[in-house]
LOMAR-846209 format. One line per 3 residues: number of its first residue (from 1); for each residue x, y, z of C-alpha. Coordinates in Angstrom, 3 decimals, m for minus. Layout:
<sites>
NUM> X Y Z  ... $
</sites>
This chain:
<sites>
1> m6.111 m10.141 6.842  m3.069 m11.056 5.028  0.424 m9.567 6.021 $
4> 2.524 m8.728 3.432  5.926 m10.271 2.301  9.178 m8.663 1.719 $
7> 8.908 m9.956 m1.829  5.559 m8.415 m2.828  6.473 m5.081 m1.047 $
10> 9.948 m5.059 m2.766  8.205 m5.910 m6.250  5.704 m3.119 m5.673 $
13> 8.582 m0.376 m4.386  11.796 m1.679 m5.016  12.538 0.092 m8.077 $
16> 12.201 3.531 m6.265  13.433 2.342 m2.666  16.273 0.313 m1.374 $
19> 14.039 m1.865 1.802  16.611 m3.184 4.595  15.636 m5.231 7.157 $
22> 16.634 m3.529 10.277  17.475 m4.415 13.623  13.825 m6.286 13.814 $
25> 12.086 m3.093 12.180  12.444 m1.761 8.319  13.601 1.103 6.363 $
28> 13.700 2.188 3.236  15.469 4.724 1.478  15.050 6.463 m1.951 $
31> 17.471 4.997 m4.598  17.543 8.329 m6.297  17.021 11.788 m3.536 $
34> 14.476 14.195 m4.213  15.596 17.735 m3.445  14.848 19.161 0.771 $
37> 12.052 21.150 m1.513  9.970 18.202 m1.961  9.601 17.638 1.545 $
40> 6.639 20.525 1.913  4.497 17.864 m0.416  5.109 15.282 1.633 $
43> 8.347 13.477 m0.213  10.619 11.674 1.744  13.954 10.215 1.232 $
46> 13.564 8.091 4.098  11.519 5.821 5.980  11.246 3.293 8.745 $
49> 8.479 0.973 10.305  7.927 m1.700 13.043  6.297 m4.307 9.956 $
52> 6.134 m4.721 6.452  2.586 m3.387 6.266  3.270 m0.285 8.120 $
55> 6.359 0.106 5.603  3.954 m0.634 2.350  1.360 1.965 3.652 $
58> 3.979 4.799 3.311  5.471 3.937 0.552  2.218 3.909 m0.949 $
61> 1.996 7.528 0.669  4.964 8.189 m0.695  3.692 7.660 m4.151 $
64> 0.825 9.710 m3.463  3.228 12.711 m2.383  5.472 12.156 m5.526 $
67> 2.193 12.588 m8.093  0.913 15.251 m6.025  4.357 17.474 m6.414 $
70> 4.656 16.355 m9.833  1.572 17.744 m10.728  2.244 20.505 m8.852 $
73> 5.127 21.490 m11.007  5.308 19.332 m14.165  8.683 18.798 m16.199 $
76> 9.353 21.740 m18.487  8.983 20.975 m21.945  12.405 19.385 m24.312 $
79> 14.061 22.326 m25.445  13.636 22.653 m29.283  16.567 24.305 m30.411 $
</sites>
């Protein structure tokens, strides 16, 4: 199976997270917060792994989470006035 790079996980993710390379392991932080709400669908503003792949699985979970509250509660309509 082939391991990830930094470069394909950072072109996949990197316009929603910031990914560090950290003291041997990886993190990964949300470039712009979601509210503490969120975080009962799932959403974090946070994360950390051992390896790349570890990372890219939940960021991809992370995705999930987002569509999943977004759906939830979709973005009022522009107000016409």
């Amino acid at each position: 199976m082939k391991r990830l790079t930094f470069a394909e996980v950072r072109q996949r993710h990197g316009r929603t997270w910031e990914i560090l390379d950290f003291y041997g392991g990886w993190v990964a932080y949300r470039r712009n917060p979601w509210s503490t709400t969120a975080a009962r669908f799932g959403v974090s503003n946070l994360l950390g792994a051992d390896d790349l792949d570890d990372l890219a699985r939940q960021l991809d979970e992370q995705a999930t989470a987002e569509s999943r509250r977004k759906s939830r509660y979709p973005p009022l309509p522009p107000d016409d006035a």
